[in-house]
C-alpha positions as CSV (number, residue, x, y, z in Angstrom):
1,X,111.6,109.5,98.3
2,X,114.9,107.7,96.1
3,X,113.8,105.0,94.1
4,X,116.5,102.6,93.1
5,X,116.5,102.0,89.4
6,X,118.1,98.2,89.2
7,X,116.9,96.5,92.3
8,X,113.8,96.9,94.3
9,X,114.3,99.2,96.6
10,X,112.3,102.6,98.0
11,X,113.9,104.8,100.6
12,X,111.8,106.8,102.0
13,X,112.6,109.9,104.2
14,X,110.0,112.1,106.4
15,X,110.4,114.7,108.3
16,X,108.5,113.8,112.0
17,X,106.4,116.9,113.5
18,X,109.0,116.6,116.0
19,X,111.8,117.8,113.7
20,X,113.6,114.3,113.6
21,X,113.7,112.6,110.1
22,X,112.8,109.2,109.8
23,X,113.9,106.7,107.1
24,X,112.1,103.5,105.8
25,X,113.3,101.5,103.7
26,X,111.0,99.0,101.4
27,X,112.6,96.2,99.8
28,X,109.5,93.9,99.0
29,X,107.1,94.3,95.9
30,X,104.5,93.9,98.3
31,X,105.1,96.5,100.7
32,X,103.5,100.0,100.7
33,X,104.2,104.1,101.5
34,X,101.5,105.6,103.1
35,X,102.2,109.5,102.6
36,X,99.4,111.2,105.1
37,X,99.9,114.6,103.9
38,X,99.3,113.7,100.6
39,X,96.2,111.3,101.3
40,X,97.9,108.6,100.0
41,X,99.0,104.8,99.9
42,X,101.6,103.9,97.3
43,X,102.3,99.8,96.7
44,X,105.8,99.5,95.5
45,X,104.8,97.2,93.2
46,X,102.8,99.7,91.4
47,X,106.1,102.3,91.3
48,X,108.0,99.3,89.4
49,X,105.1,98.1,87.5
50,X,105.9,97.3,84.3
51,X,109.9,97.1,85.0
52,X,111.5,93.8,85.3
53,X,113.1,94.6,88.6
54,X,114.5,91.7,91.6
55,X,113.3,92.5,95.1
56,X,116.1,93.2,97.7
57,X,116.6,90.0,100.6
58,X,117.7,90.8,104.0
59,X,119.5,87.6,103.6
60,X,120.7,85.7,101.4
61,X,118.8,82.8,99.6
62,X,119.3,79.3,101.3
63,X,120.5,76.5,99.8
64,X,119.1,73.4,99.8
């Protein structure tokens, strides 16, 4: 797992049973990991809580 220090952004990188890796990546304070093997769900809010941080966009802001 990288977790960008000055935007929001996790990247997250698992090895599949298959062999193959997978990447996600989470841009949104509201999305969350969920790490099995570990028993866990992480909300990425909760890795930059208390960190004034701007969430990535796909696209760009439009302008009214």
């Amino acid at each position: 797992m990288l977790v960008a220090q000055h935007t929001c952004l996790v990247e997250w990188f698992r090895r599949e049973p298959t062999g193959v890796w997978s990447f996600t990546p989470l841009g949104e304070l509201t999305d969350t990991l969920e790490i099995p093997e570990l028993a866990i769900t992480l909300r990425v809010a909760d890795i930059y809580d208390e960190i004034s941080i701007t969430p990535m966009r796909a696209q760009p802001p439009v302008e009214g």
